[in-house]
Gaussian input, Z-matrix of N, CA and C with variables (Angstrom, degrees):
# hf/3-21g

backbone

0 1
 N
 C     1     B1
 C     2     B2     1     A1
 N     3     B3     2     A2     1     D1
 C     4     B4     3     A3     2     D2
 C     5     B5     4     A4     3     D3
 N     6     B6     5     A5     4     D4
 C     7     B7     6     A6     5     D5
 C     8     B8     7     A7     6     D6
 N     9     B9     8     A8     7     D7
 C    10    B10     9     A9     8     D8
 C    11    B11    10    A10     9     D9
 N    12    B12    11    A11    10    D10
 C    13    B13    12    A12    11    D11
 C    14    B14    13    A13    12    D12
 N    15    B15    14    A14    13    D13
 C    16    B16    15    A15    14    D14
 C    17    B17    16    A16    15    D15
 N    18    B18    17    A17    16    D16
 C    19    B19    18    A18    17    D17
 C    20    B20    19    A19    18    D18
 N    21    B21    20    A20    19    D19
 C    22    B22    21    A21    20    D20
 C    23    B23    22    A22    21    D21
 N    24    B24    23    A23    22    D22
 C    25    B25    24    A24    23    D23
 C    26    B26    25    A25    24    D24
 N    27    B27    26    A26    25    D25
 C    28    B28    27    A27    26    D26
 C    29    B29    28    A28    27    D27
 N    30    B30    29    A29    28    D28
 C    31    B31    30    A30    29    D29
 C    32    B32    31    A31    30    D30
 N    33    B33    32    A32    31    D31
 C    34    B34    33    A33    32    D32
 C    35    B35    34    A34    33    D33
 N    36    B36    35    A35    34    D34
 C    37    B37    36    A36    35    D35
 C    38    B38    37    A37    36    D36
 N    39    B39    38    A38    37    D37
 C    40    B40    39    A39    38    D38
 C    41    B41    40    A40    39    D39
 N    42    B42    41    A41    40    D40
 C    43    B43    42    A42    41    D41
 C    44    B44    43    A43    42    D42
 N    45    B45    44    A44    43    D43
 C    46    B46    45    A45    44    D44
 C    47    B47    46    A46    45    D45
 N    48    B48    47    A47    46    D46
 C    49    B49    48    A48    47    D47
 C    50    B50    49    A49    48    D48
 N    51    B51    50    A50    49    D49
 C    52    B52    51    A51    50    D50
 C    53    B53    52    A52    51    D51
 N    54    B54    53    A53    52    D52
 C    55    B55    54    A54    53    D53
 C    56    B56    55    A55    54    D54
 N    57    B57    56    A56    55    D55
 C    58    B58    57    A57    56    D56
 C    59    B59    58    A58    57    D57
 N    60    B60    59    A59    58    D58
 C    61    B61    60    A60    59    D59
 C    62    B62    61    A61    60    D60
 N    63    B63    62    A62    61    D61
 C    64    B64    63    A63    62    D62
 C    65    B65    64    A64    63    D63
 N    66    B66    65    A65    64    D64
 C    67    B67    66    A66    65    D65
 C    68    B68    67    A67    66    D66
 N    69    B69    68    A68    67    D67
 C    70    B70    69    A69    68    D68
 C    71    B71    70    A70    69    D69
 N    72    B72    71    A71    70    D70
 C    73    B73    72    A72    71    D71
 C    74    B74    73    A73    72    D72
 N    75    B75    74    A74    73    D73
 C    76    B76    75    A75    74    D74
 C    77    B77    76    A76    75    D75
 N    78    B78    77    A77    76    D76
 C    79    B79    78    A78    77    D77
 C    80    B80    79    A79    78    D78
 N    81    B81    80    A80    79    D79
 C    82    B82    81    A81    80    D80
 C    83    B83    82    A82    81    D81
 N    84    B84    83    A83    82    D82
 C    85    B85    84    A84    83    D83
 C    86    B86    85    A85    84    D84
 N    87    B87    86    A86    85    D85
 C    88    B88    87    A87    86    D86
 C    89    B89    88    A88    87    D87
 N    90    B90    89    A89    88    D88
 C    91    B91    90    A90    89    D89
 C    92    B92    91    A91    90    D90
 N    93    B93    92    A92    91    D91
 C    94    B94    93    A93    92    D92
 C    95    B95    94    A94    93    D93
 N    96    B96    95    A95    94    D94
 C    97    B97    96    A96    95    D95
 C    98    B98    97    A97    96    D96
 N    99    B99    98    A98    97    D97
 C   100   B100    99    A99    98    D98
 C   101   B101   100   A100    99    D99
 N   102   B102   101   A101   100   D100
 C   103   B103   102   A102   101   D101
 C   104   B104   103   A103   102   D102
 N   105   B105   104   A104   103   D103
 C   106   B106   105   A105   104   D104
 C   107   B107   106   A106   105   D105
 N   108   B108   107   A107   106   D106
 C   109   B109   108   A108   107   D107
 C   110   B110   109   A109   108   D108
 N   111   B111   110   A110   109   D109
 C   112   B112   111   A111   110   D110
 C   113   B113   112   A112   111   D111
 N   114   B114   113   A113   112   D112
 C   115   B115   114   A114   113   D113
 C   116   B116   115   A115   114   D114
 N   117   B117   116   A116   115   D115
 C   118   B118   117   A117   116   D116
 C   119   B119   118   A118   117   D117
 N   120   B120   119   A119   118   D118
 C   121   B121   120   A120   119   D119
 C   122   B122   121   A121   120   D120
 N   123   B123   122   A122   121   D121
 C   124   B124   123   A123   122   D122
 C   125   B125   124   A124   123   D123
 N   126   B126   125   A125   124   D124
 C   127   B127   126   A126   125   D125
 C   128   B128   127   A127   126   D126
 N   129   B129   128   A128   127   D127
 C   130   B130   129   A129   128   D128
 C   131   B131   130   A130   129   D129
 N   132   B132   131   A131   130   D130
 C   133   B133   132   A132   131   D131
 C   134   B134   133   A133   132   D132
 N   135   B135   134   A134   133   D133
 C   136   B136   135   A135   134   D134
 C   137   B137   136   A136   135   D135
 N   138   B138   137   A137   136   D136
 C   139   B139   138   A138   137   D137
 C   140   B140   139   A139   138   D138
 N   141   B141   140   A140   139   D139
 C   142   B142   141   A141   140   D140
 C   143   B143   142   A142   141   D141
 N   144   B144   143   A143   142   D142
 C   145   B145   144   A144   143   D143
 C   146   B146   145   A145   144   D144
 N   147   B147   146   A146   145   D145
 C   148   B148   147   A147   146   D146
 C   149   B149   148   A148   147   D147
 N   150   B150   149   A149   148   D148
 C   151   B151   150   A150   149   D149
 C   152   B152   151   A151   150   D150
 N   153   B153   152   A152   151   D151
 C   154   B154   153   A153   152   D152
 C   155   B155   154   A154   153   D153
 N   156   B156   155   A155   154   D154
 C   157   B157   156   A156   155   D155
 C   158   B158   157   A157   156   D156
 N   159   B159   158   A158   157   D157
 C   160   B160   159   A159   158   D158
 C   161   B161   160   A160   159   D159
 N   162   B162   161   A161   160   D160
 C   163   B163   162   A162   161   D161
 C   164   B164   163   A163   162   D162
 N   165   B165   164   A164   163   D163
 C   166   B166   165   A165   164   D164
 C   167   B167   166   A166   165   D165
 N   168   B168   167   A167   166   D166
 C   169   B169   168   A168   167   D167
 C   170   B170   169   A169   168   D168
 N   171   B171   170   A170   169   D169
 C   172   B172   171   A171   170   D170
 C   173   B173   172   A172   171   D171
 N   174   B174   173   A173   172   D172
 C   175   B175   174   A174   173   D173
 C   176   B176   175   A175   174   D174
 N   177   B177   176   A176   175   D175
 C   178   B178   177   A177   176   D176
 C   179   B179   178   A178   177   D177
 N   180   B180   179   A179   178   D178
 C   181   B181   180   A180   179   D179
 C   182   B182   181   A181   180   D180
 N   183   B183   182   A182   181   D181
 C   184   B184   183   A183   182   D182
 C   185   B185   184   A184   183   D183
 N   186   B186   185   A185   184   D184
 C   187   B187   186   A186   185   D185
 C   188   B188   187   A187   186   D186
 N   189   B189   188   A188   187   D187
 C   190   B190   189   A189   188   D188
 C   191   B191   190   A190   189   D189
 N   192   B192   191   A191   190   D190
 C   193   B193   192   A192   191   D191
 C   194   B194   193   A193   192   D192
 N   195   B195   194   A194   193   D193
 C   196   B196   195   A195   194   D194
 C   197   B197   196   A196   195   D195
 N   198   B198   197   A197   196   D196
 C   199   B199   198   A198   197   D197
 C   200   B200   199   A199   198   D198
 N   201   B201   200   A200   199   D199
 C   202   B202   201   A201   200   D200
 C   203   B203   202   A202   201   D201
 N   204   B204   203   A203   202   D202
 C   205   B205   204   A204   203   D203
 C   206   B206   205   A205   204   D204
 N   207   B207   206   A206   205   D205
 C   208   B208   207   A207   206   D206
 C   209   B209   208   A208   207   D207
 N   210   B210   209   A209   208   D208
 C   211   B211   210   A210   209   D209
 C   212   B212   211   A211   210   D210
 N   213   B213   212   A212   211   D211
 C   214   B214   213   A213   212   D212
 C   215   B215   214   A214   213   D213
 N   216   B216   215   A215   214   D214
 C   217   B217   216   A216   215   D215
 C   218   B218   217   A217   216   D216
 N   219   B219   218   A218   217   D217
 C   220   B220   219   A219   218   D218
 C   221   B221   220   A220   219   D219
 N   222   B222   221   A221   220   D220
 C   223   B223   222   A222   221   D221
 C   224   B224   223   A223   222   D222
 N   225   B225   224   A224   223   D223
 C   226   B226   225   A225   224   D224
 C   227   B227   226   A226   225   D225
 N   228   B228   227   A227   226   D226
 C   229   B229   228   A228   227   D227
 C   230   B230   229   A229   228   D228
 N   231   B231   230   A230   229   D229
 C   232   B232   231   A231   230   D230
 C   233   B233   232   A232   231   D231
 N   234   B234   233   A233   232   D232
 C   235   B235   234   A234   233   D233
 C   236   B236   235   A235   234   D234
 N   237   B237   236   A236   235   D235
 C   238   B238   237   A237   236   D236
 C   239   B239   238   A238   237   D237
 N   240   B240   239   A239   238   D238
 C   241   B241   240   A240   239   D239
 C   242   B242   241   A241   240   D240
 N   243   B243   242   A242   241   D241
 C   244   B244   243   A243   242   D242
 C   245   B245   244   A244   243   D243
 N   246   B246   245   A245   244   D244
 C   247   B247   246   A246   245   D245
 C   248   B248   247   A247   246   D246
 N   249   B249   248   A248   247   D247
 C   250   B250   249   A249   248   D248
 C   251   B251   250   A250   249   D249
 N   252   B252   251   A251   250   D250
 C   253   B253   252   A252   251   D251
 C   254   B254   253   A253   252   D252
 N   255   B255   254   A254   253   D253
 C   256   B256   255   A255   254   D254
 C   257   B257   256   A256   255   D255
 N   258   B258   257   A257   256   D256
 C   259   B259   258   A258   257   D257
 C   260   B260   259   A259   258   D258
 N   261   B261   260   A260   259   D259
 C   262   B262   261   A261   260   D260
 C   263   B263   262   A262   261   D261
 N   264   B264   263   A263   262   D262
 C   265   B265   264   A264   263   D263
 C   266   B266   265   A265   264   D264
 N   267   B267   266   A266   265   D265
 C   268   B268   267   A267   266   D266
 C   269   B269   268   A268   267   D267
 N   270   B270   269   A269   268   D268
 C   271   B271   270   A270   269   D269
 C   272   B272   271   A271   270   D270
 N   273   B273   272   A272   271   D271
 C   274   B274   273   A273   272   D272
 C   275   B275   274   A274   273   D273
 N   276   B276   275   A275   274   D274
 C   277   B277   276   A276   275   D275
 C   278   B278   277   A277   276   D276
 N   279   B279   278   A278   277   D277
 C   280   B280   279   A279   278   D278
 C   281   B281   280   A280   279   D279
 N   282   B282   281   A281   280   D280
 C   283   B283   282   A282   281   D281
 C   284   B284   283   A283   282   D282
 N   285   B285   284   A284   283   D283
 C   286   B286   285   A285   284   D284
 C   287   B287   286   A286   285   D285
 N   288   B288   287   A287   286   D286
 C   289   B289   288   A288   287   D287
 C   290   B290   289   A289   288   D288
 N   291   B291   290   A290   289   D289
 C   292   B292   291   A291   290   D290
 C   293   B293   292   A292   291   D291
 N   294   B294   293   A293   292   D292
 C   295   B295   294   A294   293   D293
 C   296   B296   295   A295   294   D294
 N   297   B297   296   A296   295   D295
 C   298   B298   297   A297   296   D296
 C   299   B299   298   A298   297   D297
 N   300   B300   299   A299   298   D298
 C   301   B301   300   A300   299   D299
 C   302   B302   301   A301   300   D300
 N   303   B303   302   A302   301   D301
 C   304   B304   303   A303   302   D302
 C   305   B305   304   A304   303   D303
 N   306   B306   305   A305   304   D304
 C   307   B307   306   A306   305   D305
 C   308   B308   307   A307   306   D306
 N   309   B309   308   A308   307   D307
 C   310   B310   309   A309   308   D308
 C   311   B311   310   A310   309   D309
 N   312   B312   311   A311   310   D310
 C   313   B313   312   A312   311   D311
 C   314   B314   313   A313   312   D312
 N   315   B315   314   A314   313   D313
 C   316   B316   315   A315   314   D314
 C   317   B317   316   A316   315   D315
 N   318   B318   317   A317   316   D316
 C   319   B319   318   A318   317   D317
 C   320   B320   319   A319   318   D318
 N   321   B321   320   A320   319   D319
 C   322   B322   321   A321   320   D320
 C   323   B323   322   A322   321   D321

   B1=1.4419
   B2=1.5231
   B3=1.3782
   B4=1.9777
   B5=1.6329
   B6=0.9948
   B7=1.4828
   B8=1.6042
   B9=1.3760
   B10=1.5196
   B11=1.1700
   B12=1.3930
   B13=1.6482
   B14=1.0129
   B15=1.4824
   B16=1.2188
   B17=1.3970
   B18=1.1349
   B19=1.7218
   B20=1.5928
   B21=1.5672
   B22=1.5450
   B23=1.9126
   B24=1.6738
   B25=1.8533
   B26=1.5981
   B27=1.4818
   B28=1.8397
   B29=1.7074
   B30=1.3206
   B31=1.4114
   B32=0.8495
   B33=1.4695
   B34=1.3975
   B35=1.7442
   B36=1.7292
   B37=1.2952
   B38=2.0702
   B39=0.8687
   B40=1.8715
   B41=1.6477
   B42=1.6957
   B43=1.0421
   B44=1.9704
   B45=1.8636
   B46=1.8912
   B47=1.1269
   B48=1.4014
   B49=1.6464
   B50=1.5765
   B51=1.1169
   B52=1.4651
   B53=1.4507
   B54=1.1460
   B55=1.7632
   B56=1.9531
   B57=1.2946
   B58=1.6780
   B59=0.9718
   B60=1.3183
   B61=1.9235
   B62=1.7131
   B63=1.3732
   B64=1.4499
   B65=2.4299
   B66=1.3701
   B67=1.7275
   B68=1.3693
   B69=1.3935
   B70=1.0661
   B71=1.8923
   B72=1.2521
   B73=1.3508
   B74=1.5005
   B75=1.7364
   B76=1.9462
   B77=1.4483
   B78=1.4836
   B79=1.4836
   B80=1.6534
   B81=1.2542
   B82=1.7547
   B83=0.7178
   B84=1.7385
   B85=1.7172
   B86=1.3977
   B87=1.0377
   B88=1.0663
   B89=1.5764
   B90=1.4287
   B91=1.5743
   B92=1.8049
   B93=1.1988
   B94=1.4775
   B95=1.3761
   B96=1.5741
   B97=1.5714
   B98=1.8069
   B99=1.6787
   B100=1.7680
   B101=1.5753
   B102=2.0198
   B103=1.3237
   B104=1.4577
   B105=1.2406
   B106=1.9425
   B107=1.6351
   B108=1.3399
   B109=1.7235
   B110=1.2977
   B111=1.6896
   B112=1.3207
   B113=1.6288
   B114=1.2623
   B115=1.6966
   B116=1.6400
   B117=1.6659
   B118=1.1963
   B119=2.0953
   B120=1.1869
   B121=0.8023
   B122=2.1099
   B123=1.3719
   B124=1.4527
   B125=1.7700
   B126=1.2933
   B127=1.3455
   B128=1.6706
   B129=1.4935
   B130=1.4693
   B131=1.2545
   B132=1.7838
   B133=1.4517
   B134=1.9137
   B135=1.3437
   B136=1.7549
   B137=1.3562
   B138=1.5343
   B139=1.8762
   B140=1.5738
   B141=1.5780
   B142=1.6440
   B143=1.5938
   B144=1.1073
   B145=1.2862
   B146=1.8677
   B147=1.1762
   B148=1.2540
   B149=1.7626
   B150=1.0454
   B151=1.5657
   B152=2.0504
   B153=1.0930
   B154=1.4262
   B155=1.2093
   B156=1.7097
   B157=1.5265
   B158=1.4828
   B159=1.6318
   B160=1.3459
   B161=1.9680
   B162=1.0844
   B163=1.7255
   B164=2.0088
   B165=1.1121
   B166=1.5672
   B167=2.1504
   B168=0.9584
   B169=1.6587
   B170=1.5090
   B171=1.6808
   B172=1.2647
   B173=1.4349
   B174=1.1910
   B175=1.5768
   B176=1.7943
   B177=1.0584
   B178=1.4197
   B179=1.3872
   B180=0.9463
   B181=1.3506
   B182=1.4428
   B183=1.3651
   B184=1.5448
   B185=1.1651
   B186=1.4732
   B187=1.6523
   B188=1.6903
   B189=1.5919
   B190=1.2719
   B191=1.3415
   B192=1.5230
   B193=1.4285
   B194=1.3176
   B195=1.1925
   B196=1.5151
   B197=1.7037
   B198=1.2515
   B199=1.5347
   B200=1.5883
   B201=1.5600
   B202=1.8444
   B203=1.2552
   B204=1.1840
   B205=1.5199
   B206=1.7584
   B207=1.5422
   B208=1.3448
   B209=1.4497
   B210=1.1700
   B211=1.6776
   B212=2.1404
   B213=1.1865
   B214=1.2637
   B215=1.6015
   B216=2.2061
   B217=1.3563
   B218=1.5333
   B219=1.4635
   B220=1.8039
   B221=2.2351
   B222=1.1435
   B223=1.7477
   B224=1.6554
   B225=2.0251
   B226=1.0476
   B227=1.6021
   B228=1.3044
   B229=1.5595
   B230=1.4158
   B231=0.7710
   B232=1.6490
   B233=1.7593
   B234=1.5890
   B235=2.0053
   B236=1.5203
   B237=2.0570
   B238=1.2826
   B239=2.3792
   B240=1.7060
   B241=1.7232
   B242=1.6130
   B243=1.1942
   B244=1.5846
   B245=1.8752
   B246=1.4607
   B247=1.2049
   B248=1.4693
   B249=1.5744
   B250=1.8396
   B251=1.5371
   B252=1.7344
   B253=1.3617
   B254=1.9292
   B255=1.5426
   B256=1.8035
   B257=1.3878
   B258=2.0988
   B259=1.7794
   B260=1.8523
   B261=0.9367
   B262=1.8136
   B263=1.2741
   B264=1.2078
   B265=1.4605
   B266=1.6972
   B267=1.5130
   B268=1.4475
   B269=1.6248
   B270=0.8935
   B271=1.5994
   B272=1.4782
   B273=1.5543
   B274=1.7964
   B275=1.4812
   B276=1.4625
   B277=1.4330
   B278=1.6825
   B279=1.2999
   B280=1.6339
   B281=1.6338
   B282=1.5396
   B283=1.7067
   B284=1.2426
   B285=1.4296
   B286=1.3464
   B287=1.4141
   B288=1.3553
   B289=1.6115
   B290=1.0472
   B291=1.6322
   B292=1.8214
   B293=1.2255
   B294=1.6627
   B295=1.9692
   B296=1.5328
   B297=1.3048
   B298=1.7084
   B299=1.8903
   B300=1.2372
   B301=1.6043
   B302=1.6034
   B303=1.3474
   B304=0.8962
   B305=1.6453
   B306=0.9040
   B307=1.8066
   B308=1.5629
   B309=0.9940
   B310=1.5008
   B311=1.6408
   B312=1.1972
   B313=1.4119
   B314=1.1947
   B315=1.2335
   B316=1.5272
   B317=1.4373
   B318=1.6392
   B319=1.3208
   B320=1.4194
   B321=1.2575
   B322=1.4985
   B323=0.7332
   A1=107.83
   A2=110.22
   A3=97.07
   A4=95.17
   A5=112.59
   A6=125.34
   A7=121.96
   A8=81.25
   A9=117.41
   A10=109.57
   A11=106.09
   A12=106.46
   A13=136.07
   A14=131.31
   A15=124.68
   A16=93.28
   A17=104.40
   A18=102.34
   A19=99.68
   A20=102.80
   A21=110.64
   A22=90.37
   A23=76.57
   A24=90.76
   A25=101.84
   A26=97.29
   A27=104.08
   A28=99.26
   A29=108.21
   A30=113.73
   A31=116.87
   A32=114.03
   A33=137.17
   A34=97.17
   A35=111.12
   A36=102.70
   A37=101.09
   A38=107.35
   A39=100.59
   A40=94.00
   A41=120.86
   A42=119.17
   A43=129.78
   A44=87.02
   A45=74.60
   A46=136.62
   A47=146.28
   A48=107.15
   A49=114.06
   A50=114.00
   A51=133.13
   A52=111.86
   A53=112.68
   A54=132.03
   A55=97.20
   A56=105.17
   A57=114.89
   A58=86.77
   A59=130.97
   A60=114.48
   A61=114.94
   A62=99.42
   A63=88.08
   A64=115.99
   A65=83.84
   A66=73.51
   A67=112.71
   A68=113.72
   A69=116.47
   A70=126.86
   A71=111.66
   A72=136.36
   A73=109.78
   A74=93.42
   A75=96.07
   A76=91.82
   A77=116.62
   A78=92.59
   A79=142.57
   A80=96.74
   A81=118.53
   A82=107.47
   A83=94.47
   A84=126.42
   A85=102.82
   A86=168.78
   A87=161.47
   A88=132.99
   A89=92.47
   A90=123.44
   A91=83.01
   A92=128.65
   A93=115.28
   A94=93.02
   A95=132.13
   A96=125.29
   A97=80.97
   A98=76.65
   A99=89.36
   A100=83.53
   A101=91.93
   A102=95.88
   A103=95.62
   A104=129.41
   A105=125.16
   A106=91.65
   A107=93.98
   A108=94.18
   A109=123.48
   A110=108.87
   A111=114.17
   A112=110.28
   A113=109.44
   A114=123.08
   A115=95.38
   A116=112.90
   A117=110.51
   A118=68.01
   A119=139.78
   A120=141.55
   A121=116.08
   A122=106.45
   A123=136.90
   A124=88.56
   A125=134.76
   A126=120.49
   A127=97.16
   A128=105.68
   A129=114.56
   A130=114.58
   A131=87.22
   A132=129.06
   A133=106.38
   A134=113.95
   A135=107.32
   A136=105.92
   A137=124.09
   A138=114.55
   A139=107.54
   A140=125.05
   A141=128.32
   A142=98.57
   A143=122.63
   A144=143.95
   A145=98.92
   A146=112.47
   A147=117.59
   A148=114.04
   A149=111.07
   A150=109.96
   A151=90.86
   A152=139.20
   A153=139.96
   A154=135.21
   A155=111.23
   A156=124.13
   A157=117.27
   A158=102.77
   A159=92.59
   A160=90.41
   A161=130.66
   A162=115.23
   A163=106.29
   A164=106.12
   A165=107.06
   A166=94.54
   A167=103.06
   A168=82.71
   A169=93.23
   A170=108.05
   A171=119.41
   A172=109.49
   A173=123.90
   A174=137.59
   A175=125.18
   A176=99.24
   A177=106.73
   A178=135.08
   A179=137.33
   A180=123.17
   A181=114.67
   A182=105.86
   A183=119.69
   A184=123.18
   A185=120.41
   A186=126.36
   A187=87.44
   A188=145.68
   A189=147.46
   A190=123.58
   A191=135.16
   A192=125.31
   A193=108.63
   A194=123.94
   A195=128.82
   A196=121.46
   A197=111.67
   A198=140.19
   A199=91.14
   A200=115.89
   A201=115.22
   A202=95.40
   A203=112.29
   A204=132.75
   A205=111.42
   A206=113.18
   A207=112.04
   A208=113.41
   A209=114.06
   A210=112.19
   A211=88.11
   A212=113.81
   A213=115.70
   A214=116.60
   A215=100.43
   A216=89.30
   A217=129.93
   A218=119.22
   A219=130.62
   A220=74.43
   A221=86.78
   A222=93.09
   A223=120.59
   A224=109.02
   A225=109.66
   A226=86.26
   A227=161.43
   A228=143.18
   A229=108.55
   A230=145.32
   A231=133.07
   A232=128.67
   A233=84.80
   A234=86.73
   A235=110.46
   A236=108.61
   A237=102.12
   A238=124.48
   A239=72.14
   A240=75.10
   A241=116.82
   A242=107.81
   A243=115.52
   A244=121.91
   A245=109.86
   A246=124.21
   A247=129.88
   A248=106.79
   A249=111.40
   A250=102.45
   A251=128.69
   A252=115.19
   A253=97.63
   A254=105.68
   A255=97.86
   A256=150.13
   A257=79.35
   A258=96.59
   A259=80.31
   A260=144.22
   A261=127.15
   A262=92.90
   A263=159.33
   A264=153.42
   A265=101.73
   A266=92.91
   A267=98.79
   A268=121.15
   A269=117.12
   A270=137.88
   A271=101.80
   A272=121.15
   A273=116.57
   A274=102.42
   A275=112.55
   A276=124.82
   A277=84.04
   A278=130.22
   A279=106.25
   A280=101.82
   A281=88.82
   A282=97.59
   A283=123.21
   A284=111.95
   A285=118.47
   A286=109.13
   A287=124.52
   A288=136.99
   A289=96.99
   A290=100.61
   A291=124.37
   A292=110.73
   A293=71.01
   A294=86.33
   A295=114.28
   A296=114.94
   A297=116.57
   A298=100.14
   A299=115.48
   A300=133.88
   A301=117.88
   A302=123.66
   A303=115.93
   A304=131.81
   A305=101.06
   A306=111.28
   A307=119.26
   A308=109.79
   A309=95.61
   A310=107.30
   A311=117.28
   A312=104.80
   A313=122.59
   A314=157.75
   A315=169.74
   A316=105.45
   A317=109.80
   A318=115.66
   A319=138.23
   A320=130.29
   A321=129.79
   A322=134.87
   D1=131.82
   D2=-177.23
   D3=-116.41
   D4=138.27
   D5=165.64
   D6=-108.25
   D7=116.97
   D8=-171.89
   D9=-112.38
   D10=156.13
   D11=176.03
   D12=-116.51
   D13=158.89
   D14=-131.17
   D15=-121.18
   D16=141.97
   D17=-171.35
   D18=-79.45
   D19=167.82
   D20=-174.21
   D21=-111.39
   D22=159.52
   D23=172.88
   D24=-64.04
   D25=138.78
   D26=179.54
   D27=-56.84
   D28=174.33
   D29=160.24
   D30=-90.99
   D31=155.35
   D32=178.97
   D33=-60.15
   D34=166.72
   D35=169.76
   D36=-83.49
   D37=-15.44
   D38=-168.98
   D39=-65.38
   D40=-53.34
   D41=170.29
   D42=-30.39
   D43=-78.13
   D44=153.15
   D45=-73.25
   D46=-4.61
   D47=159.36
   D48=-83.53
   D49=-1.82
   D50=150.93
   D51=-36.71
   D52=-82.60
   D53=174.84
   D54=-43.09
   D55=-57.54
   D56=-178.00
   D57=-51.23
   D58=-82.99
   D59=-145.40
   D60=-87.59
   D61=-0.20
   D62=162.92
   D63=-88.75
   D64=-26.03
   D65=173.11
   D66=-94.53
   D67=-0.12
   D68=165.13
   D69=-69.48
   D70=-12.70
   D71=-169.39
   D72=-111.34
   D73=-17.62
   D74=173.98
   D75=-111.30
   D76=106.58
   D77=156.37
   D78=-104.63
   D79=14.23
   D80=135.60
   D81=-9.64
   D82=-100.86
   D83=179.15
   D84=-51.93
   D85=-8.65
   D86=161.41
   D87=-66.84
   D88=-36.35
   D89=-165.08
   D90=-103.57
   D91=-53.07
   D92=178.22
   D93=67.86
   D94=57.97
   D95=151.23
   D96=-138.66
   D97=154.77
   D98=-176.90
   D99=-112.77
   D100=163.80
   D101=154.58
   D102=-170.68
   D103=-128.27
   D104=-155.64
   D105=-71.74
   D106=-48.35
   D107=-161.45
   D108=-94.32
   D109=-0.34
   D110=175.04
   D111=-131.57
   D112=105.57
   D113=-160.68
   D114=-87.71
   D115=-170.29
   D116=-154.61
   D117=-114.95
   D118=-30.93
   D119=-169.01
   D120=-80.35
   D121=-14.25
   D122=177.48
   D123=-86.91
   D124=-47.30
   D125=-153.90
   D126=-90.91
   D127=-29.28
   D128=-178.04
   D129=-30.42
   D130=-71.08
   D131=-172.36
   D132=-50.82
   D133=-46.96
   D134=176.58
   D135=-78.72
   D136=-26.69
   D137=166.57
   D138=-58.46
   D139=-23.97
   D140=-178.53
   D141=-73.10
   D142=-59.40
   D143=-168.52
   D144=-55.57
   D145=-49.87
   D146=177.84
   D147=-82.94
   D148=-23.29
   D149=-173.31
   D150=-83.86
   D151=-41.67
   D152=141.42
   D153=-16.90
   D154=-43.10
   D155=164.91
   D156=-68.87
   D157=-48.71
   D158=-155.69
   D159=-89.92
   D160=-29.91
   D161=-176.81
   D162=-63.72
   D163=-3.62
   D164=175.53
   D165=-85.75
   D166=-6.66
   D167=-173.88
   D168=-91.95
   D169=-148.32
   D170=166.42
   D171=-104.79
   D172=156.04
   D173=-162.12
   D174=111.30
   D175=-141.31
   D176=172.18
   D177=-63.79
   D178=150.46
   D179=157.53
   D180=-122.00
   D181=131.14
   D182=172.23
   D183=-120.72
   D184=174.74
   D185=-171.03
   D186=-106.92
   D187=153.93
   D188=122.56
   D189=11.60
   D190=-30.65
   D191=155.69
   D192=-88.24
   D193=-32.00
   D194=160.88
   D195=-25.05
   D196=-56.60
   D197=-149.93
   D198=-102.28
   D199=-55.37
   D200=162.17
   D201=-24.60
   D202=-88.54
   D203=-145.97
   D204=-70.86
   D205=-3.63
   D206=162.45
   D207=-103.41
   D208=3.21
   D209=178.18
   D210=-93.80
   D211=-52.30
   D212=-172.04
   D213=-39.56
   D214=-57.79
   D215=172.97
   D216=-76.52
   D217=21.97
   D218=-151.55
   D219=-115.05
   D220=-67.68
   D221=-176.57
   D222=-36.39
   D223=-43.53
   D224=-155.09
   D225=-108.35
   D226=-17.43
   D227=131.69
   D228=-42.11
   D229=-83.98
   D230=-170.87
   D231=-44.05
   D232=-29.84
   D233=155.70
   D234=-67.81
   D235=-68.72
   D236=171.84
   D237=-17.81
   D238=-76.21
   D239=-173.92
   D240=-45.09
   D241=-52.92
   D242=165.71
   D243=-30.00
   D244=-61.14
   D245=171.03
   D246=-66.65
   D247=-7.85
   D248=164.58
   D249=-112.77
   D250=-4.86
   D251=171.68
   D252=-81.86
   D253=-35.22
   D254=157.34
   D255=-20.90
   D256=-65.58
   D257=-165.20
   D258=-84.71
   D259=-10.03
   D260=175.37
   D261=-86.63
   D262=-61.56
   D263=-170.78
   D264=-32.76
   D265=-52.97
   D266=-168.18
   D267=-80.89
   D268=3.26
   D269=168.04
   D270=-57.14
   D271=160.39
   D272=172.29
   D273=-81.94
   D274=127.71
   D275=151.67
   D276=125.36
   D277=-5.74
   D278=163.69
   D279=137.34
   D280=-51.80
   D281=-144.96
   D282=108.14
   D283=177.94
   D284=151.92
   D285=-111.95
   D286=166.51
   D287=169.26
   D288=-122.76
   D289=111.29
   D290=147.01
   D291=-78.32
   D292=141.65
   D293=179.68
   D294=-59.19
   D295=154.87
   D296=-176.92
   D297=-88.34
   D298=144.14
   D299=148.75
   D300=-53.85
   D301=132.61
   D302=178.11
   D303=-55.73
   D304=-37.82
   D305=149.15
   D306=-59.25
   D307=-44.93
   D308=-177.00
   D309=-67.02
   D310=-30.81
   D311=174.87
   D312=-78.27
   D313=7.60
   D314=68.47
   D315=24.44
   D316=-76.48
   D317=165.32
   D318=-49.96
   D319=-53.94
   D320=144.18
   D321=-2.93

């Protein structure tokens, strides 16, 4: 028998800007570098605190690596997308400018 895992229901969008404006308010957790005053066990503890907020809404529910790892892939698509509305800006004649996501402008 192999055990595999089972993907979780995506989040709701209320959920992520949830996740957004709560690491947005830690910027610790935001910055993701430790040092005297910010332990790896201090960031744990606000991913617990945050994995608590967002399973009280509607959507998904996750555990604290769960919610890590959905700010990571929320962080690392919106650079992506960010970095090809760039490299088209930077093309000859301008580009076009797409409109921004409400998340992506938070992030920015």
């Amino acid at each position: 028998m192999t055990d595999k895992k089972k993907r979780t229901q995506p989040m709701s969008l209320q959920q992520k800007e949830s996740l957004v404006d709560f690491v947005k308010s830690h910027t610790d957790l935001e910055r993701g570098k430790f040092n005297d005053s910010f332990s790896s066990k201090h960031a744990q503890s606000l991913w617990e605190e945050c994995s608590l907020i967002l399973n009280n809404q509607n959507g998904s529910t996750k555990d604290w690596q769960g919610c890590r790892r959905a700010w990571s892939d929320i962080k690392t698509n919106i650079k992506k997308k960010q970095s090809a509305v760039n490299r088209e800006q930077r093309l000859t004649g301008g580009g076009s400018i797409k409109a921004k996501h409400c998340l992506k402008k938070k992030l920015v």
